[in-house]
TORSE-392254 format. One record per residue (C-alpha): chain; z, y, x; residue number from 1. Coordinates in nm, 2 decimals. Layout:
<atoms>
banu/z/y/x/mimar
A/Z/Y/X/NUM
...
</atoms>
This chain:
<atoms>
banu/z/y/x/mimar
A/-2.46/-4.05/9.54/1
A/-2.56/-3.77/9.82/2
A/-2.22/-3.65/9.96/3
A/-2.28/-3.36/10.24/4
A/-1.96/-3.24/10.40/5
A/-1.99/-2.91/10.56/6
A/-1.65/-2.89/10.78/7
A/-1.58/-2.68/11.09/8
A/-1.70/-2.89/11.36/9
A/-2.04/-2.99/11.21/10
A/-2.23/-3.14/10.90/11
A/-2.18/-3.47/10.79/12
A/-2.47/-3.63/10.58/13
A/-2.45/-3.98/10.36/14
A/-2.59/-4.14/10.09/15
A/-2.34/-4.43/9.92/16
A/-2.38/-4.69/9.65/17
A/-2.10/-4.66/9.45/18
A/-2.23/-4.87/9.20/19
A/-2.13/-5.19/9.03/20
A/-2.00/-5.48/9.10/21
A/-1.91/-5.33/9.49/22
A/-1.84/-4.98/9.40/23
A/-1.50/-4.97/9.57/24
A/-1.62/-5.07/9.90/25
A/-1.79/-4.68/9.87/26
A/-2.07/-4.90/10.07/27
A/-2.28/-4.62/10.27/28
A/-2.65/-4.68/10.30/29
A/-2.74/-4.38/10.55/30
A/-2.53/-4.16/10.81/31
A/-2.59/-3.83/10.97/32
A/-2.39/-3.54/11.18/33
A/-2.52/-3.25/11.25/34
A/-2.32/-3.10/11.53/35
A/-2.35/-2.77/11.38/36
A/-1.99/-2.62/11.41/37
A/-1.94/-2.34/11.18/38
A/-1.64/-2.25/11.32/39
A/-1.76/-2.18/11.71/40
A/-2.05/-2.03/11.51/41
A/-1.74/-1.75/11.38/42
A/-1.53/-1.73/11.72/43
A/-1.77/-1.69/11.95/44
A/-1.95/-1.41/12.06/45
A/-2.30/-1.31/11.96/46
A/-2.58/-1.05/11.91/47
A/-2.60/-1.00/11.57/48
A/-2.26/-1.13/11.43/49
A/-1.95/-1.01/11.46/50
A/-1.60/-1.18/11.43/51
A/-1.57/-1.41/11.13/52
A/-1.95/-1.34/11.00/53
A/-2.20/-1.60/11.10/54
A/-2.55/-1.44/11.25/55
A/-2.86/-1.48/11.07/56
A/-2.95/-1.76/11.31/57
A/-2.67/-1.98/11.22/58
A/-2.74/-1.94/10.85/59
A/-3.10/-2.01/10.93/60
A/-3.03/-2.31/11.15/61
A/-2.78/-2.45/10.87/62
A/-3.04/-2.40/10.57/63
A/-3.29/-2.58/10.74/64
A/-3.08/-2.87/10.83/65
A/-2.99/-2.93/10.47/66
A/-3.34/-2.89/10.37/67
A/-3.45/-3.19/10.60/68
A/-3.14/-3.39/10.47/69
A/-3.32/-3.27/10.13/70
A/-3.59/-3.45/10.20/71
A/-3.43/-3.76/10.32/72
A/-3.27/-3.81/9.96/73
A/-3.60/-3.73/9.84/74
A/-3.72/-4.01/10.06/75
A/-3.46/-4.26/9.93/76
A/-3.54/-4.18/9.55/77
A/-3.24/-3.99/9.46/78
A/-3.21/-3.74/9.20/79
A/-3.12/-3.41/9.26/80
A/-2.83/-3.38/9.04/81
A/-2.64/-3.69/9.27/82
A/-2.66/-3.43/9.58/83
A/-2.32/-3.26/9.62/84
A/-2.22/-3.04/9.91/85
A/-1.84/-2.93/10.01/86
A/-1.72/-2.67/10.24/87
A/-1.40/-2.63/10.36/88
A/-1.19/-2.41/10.66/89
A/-1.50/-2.22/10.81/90
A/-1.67/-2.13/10.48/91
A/-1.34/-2.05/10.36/92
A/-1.27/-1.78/10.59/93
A/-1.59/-1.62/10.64/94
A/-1.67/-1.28/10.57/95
A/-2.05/-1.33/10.49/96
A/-1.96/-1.65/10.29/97
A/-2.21/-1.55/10.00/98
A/-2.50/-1.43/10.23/99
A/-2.46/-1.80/10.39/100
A/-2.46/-1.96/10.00/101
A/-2.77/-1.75/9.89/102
A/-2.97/-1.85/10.27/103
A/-2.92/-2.17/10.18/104
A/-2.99/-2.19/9.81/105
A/-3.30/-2.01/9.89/106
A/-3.41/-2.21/10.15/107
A/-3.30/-2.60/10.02/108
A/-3.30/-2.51/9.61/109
A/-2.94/-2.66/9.69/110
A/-2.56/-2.59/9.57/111
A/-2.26/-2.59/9.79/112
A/-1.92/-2.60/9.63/113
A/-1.65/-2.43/9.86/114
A/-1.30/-2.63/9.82/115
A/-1.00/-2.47/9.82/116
A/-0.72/-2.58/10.07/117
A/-0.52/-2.80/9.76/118
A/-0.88/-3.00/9.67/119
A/-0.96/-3.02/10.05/120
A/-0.61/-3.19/10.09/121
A/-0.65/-3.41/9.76/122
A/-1.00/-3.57/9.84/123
A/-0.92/-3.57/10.26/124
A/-0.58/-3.77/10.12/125
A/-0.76/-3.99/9.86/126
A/-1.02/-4.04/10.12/127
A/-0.76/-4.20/10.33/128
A/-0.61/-4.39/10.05/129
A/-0.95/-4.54/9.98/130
A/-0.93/-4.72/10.24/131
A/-0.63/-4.93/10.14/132
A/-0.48/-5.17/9.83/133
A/-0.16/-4.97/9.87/134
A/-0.05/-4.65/10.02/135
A/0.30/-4.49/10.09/136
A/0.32/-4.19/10.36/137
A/0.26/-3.87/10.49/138
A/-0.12/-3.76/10.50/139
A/-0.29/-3.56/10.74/140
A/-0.65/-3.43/10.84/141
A/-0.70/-3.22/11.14/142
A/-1.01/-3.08/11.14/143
A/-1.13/-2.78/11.32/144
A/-1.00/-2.49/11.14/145
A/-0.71/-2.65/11.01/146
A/-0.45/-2.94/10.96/147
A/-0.37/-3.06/10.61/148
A/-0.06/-3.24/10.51/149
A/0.07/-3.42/10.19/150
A/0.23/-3.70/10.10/151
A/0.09/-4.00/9.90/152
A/0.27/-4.26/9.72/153
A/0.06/-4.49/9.50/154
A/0.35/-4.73/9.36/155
A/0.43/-4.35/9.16/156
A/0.19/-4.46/8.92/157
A/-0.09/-4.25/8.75/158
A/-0.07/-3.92/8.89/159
A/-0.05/-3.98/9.22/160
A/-0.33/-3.81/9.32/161
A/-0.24/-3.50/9.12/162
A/0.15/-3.49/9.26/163
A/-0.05/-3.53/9.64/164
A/-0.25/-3.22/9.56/165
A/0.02/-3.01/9.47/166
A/0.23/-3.12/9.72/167
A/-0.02/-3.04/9.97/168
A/0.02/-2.78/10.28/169
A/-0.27/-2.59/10.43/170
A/-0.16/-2.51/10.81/171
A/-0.46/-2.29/10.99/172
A/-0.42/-2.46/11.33/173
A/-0.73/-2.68/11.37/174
A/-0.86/-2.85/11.65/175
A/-1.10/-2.59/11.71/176
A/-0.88/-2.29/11.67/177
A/-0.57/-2.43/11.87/178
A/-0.86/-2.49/12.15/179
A/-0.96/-2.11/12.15/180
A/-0.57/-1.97/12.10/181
A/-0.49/-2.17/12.36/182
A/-0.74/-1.93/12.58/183
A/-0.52/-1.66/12.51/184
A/-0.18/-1.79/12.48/185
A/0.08/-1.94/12.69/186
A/0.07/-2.34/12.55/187
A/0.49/-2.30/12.56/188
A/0.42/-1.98/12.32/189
A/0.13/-2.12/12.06/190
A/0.32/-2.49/12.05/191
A/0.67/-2.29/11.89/192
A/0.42/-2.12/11.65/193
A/0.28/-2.46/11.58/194
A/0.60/-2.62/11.59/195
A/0.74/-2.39/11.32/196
A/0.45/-2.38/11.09/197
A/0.44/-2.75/11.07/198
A/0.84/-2.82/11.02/199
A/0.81/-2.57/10.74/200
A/0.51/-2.77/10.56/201
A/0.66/-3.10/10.66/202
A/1.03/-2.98/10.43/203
A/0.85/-2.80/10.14/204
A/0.67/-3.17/10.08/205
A/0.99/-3.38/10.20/206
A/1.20/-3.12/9.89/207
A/0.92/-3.21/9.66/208
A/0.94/-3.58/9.69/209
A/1.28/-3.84/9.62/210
A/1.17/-4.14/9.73/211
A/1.00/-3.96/10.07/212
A/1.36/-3.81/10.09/213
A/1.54/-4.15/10.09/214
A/1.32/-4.30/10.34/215
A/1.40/-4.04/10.53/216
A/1.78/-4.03/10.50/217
A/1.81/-4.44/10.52/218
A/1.65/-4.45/10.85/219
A/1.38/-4.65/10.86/220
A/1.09/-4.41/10.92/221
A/0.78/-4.31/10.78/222
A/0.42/-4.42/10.80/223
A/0.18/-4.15/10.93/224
A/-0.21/-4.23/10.74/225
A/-0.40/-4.01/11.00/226
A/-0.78/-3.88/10.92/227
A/-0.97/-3.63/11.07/228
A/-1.23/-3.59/11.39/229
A/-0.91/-3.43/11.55/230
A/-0.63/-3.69/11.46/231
A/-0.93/-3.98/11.49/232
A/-1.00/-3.91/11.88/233
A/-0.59/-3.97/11.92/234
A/-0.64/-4.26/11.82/235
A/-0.95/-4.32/11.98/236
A/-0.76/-4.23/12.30/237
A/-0.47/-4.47/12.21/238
A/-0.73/-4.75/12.21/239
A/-0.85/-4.65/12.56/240
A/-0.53/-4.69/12.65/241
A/-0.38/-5.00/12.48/242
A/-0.27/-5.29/12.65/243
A/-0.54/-5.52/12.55/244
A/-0.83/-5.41/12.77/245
A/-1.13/-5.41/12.68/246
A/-0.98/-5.34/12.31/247
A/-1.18/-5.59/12.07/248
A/-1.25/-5.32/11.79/249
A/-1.48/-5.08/11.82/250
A/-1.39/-4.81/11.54/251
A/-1.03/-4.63/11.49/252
A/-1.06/-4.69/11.13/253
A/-0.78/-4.95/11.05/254
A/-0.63/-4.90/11.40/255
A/-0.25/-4.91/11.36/256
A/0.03/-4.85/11.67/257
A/0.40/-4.83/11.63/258
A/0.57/-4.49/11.62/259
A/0.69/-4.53/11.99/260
A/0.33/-4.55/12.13/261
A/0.19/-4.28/11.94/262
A/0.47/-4.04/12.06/263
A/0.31/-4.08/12.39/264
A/0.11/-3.82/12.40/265
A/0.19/-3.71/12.80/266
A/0.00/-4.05/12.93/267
A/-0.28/-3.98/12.68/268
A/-0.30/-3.60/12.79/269
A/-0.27/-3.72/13.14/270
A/-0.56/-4.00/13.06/271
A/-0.78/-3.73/12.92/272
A/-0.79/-3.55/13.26/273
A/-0.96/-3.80/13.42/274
A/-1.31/-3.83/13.47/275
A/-1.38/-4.14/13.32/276
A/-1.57/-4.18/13.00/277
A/-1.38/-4.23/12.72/278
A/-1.55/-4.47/12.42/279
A/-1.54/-4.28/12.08/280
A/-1.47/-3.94/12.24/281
A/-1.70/-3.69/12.25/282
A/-1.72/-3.38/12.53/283
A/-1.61/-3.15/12.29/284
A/-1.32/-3.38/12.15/285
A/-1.19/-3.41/12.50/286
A/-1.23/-3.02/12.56/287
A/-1.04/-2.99/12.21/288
A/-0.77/-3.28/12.33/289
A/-0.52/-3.06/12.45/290
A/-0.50/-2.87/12.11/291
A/-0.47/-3.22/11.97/292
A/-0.16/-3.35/12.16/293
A/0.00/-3.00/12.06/294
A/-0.05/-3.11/11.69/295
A/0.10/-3.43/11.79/296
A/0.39/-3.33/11.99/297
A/0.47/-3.10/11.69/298
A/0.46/-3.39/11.45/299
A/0.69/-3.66/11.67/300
A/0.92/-3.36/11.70/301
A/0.95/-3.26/11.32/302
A/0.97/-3.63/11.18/303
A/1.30/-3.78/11.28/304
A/1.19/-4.17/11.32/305
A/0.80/-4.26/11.26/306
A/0.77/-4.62/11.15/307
A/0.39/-4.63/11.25/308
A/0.06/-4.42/11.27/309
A/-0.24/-4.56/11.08/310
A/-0.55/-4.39/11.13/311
A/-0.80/-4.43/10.87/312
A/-1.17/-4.42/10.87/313
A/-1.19/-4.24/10.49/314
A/-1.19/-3.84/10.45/315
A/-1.37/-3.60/10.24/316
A/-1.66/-3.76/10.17/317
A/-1.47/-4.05/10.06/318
A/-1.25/-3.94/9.87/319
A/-1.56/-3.74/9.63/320
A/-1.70/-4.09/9.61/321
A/-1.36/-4.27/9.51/322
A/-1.26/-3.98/9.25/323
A/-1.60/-4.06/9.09/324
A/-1.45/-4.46/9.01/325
A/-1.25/-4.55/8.71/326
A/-0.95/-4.56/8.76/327
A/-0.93/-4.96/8.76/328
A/-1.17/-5.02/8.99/329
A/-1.01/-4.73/9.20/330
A/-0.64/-4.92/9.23/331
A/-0.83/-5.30/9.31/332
A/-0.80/-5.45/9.60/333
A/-1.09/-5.36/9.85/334
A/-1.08/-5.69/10.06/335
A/-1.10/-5.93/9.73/336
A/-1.50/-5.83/9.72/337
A/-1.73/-6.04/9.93/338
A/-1.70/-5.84/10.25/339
A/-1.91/-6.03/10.51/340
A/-2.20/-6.30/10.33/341
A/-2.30/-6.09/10.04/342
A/-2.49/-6.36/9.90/343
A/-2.38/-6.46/9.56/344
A/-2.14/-6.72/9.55/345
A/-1.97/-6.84/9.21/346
A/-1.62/-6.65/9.16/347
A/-1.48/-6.99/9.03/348
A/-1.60/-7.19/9.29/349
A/-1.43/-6.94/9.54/350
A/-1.12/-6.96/9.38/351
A/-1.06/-7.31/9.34/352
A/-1.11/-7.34/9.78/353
A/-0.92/-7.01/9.84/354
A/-0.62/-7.19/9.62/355
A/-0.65/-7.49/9.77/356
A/-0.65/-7.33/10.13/357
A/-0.32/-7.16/10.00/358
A/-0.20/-7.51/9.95/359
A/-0.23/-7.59/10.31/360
A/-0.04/-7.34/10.41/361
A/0.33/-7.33/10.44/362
A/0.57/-7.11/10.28/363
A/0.64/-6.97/10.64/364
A/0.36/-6.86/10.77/365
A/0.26/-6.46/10.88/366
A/0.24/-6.22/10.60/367
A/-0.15/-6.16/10.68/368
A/-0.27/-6.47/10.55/369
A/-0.27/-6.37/10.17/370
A/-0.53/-6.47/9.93/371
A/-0.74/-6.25/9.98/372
A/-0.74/-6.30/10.34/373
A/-0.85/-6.70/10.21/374
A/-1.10/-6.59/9.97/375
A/-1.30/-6.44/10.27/376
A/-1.26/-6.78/10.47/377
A/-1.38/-6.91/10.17/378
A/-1.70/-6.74/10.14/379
A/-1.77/-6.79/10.44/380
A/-1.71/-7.21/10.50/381
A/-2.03/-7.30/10.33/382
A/-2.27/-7.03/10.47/383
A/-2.57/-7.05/10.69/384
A/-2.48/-7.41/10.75/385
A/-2.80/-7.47/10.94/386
A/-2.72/-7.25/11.22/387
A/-2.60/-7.37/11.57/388
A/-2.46/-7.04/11.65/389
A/-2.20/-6.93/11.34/390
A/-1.90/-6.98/11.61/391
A/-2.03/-6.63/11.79/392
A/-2.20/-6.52/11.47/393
A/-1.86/-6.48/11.30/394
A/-1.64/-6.39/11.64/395
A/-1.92/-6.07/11.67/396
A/-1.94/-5.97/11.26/397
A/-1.57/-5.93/11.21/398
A/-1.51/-5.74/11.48/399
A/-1.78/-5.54/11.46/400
A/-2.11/-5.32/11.22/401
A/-2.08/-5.24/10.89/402
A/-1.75/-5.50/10.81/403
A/-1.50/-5.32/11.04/404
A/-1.57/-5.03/10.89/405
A/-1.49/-5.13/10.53/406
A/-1.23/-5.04/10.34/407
A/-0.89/-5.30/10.32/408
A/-0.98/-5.35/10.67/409
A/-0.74/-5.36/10.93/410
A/-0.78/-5.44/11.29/411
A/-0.50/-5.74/11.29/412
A/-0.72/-5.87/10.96/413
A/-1.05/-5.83/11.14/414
A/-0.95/-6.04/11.45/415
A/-0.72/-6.33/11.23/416
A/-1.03/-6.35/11.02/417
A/-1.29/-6.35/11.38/418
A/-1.11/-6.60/11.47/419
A/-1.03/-6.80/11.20/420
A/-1.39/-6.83/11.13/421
A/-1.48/-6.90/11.50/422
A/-1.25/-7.22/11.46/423
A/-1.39/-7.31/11.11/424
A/-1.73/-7.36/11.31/425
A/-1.60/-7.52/11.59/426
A/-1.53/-7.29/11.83/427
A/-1.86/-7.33/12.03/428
A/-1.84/-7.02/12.23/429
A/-2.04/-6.89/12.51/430
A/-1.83/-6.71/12.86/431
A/-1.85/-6.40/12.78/432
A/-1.78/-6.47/12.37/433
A/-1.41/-6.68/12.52/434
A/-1.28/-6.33/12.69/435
A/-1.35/-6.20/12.35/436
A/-1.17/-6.44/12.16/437
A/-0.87/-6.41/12.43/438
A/-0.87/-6.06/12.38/439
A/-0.82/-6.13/12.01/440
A/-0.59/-6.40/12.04/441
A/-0.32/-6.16/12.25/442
A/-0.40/-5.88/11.99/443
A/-0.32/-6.05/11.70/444
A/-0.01/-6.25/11.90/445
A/0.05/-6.63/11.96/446
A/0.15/-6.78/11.64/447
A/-0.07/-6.59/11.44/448
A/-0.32/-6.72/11.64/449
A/-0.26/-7.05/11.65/450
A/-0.24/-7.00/11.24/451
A/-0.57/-6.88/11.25/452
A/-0.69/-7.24/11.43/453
A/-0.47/-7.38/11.13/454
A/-0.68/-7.22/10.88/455
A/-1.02/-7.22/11.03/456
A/-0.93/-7.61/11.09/457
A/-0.86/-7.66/10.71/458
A/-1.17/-7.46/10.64/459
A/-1.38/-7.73/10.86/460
A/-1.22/-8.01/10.69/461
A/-1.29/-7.91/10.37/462
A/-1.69/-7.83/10.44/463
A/-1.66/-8.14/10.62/464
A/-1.56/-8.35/10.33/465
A/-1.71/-8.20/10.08/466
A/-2.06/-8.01/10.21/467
A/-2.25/-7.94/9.98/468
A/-2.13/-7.56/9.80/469
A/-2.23/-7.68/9.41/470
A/-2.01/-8.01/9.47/471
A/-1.69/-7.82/9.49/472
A/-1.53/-7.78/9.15/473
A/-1.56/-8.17/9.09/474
A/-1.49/-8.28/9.40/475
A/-1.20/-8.07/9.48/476
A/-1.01/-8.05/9.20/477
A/-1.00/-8.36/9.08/478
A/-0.94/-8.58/9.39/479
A/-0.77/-8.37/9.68/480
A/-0.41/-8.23/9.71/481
A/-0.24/-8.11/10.00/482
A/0.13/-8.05/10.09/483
A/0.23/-7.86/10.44/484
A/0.57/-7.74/10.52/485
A/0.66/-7.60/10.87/486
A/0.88/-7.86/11.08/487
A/1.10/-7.80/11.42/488
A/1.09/-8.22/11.49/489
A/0.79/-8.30/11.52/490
A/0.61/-8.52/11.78/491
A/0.76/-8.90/11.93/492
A/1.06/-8.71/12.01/493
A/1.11/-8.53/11.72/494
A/1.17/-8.21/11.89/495
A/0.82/-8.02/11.88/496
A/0.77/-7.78/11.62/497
A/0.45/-7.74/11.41/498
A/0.33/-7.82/11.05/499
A/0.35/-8.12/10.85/500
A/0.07/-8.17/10.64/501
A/-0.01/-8.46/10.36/502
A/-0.34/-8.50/10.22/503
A/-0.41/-8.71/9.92/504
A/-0.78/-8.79/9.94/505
A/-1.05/-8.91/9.74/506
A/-1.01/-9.29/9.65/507
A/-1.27/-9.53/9.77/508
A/-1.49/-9.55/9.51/509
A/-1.58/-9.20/9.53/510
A/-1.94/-9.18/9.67/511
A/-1.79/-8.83/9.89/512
A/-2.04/-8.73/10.20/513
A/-1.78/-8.65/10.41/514
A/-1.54/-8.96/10.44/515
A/-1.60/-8.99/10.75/516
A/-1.23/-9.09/10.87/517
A/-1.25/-9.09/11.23/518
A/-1.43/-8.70/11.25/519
A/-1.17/-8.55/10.94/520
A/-0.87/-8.65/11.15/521
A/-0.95/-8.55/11.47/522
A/-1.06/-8.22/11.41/523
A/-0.65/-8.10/11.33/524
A/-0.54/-8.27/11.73/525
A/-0.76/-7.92/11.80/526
A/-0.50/-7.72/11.67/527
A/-0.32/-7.49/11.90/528
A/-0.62/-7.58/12.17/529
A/-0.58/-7.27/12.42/530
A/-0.30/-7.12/12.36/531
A/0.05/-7.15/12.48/532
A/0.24/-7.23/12.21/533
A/0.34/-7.57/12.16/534
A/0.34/-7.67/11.85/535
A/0.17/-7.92/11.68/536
A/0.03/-8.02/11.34/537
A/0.17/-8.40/11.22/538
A/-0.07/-8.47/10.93/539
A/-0.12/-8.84/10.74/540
A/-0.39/-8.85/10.50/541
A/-0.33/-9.07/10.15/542
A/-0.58/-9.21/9.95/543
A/-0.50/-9.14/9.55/544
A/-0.45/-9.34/9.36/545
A/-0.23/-9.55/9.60/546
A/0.03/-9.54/9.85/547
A/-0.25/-9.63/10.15/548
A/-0.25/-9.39/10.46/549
A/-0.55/-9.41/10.60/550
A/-0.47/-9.25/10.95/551
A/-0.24/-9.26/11.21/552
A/0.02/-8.93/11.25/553
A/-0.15/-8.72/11.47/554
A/0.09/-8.59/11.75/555
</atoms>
């Protein structure tokens, strides 16, 4: 599928797979932005156009840019008919809209649909919801010519997407246009007119929805799902300014921050005055910043408590894409699919070492590690065993490319799973890969950390005993068990907390490659290696079959 979105800050070109069996990662085989922006192209002066008409040489400029992308679709063998265009603010508002629509037809042979405010709001907010297993909060886009808001709950059931759509509010203070109001008007004077448009949106979509209502009225806030080149450069701008320096993500997508630090949009107003370069924010997103902490200055002072802001990498183009799935594969779980390998690797096989990896876990443990967090490990144990280098390999490809920018993805589930991985192949790291992994480490906090050394660890000693990928099923299922509860007297003293683990191994007639003792125990006295957090993992392995323990506790 072609999806060209033709917004007011430029042209945004992609072709996506959206087929079977990966469909729902909306996986995008080519990128383009033209930095075209229609609505500059409206505002500003010019020779032969006047106010909200664009001049022959914009409509020129713009067919001919959709005729090369044209031609790059014909280049990747797709069909006409799979090419789809959408418009939205600046087409919507101009005066010469249909000379623009017949420039380009005759220039390209192609179609572009104009979307209303309501469908702009519906894909922009099922765009964003693409992006996650679950959704439940207020929606908004800022683009250039305007800022949509809605509110999306996907435990409502079938429908959702419908009740979003007519829930949604149009408000006509973009990035771009707050930039050029604020040229003319006092920022005290445009940010009450702001202020009032958006708490007037934000109660005709808090009246609409119950369950938004009782949030509201219990106290415990609201999550903010925040999309749009606008809304994205916040968030780009909160990176730059988050604690953890240098920030181990590179994209905003999946980028979530507590309601307290996105209030603060003073220190990142102040921070976009100075002359540094900012990563992920353009010259014209830091001229347009200023019109961007108004939006967000009205928002902190409409919502009463803001629980956190999640900015997400899905919009309009997304959301075509993901209204084109059925509706099953639409509410499944992005991060079960194979997200980082994609080799082919035997579902059963997969799910016999992601349960058994849940059995090593104890019942307290953080709420990231779910299954489908250990069906990734999993896929990942037996890969590219031949390698020297997977440690780094792994560390770089979570954090980083195509996987970051998946959807399921957040940044606290990239780094567990970086480093998870980095410990599942030993944790042979060169200098300048260790300050990553630090930087991780603090990201993700102490104990989940030292969790993720739990799992990689478990990971190791599974590939370890067992390391051949075919073996699994027989090997595993029939001859290992584990048991690990979470202890606070542990060690000689019995006062060191940690985990206790008990494996029951293979007896010793089985011919197993990997019962090598000596190497399967001392791999868990690594655990915690690094970190300051003292706790420990107490582990005696058992051979079936018998009573034997075959190790000494580790302390």
């Amino acid at each position: 599928e072609i999806i060209l979105t033709y917004s007011s800050n430029g042209i945004r070109f992609s072709i996506s797979d959206i087929s079977s069996p990966q469909g729902r990662l909306l996986s995008c085989l080519y990128r383009e932005r033209s930095s075209i922006s229609l609505y500059d192209a409206l505002h500003l002066p010019s020779p032969d156009a006047e106010l909200l008409h664009f001049s022959n040489q914009t409509m020129v400029l713009v067919a001919e840019t959709l005729l090369k992308f044209k031609k790059i679709c014909e280049g990747y063998g797709v069909s006409h008919d799979c090419i789809q265009i959408f418009a939205t603010e600046a087409m919507r508002i101009a005066k010469n809209r249909d000379q623009m629509l017949q420039t380009i037809s005759r220039t390209s042979g192609l179609t572009v649909s104009i979307l209303t405010a309501e469908e702009e709001s519906l894909y922009g907010a099922v765009g964003a919801r693409s992006c996650f297993d679950k959704m439940d909060g207020l929606f908004m886009d800022l683009g250039g010519g305007s800022l949509q808001l809605t509110y999306v709950n996907t435990t409502l059931g079938p429908g959702y997407e419908t009740a979003a759509a007519k829930a949604a509010q149009s408000i006509p203070y973009g990035a771009a246009r707050l930039t050029l109001a604020l040229e003319e008007q006092t920022t005290a004077a445009l940010q009450k007119e702001l202020q009032e448009k958006f708490k007037e949106a934000y109660e005709r979509i808090v009246e609409t929805f119950d369950v938004l209502k009782s949030k509201i009225a219990d106290g415990d806030g609201v999550s903010l799902y925040l999309s749009g080149g606008g809304l994205r450069g916040y968030g780009s701008m909160l990176m730059h300014m988050d604690p953890i320096q240098p920030y181990p993500i590179p994209v905003v997508g999946g980028y979530i921050v507590s309601g307290v630090r996105f209030s603060q949009w003073r220190e990142m107003l102040e921070a976009n005055n100075q002359a540094v370069k900012i990563f992920g924010l353009s010259k014209r997103r830091r001229k347009q910043f200023p019109a961007i902490a108004l939006v967000v200055r009205s928002i902190i002072e409409t919502i009463p408590k803001i629980k956190s802001a999640i900015f997400c990498s899905g919009g309009t183009r997304e959301g075509v894409l993901f209204m084109k799935l059925p509706c099953s594969i639409r509410n499944s779980d992005p991060s079960v699919h194979n997200l980082i390998t994609g080799q082919d690797q035997d579902p059963s096989t997969i799910s016999i070492v992601s349960r058994l990896l849940e059995t090593i876990m104890p019942s307290q443990c953080p709420s990231l590690f779910t299954l489908s967090f250990l069906k990734q490990v999993a896929r990942c144990t037996w890969v590219s065993q031949g390698h020297l280098h997977n440690a780094s390999y792994f560390l770089h490809t979570c954090t980083s490319g195509d996987f970051v920018s998946l959807p399921g993805i957040t940044h606290e589930f990239s780094a567990a799973l970086a480093l998870t991985l980095s410990t599942r192949w030993g944790s042979r790291l060169r200098p300048t890969d260790v300050q990553i992994q630090r930087n991780l480490e603090e990201f993700v906090g102490l104990e989940t950390a030292w969790m993720c050394q739990y799992v990689g660890t478990a990971a190791r000693f599974l590939a370890e005993l067992c390391p051949v990928f075919s073996i699994i099923p027989h090997v595993l299922v029939e001859s290992l068990s584990c048991e690990a509860t979470f202890s606070k007297s542990l060690g000689k003293k019995r006062k060191k907390s940690g985990i206790q683990l008990r494996v029951t191994m293979p007896g010793k007639d089985c011919d197993l490659p990997g019962r090598d003792f000596g190497q399967l125990q001392g791999m868990w006295k690594k655990v915690g290696k690094g970190l300051s957090l003292d706790w420990k993992v107490e582990m005696e392995m058992v051979l079936s079959g018998s009573d034997e323990v075959i190790n000494e506790t580790i302390n």
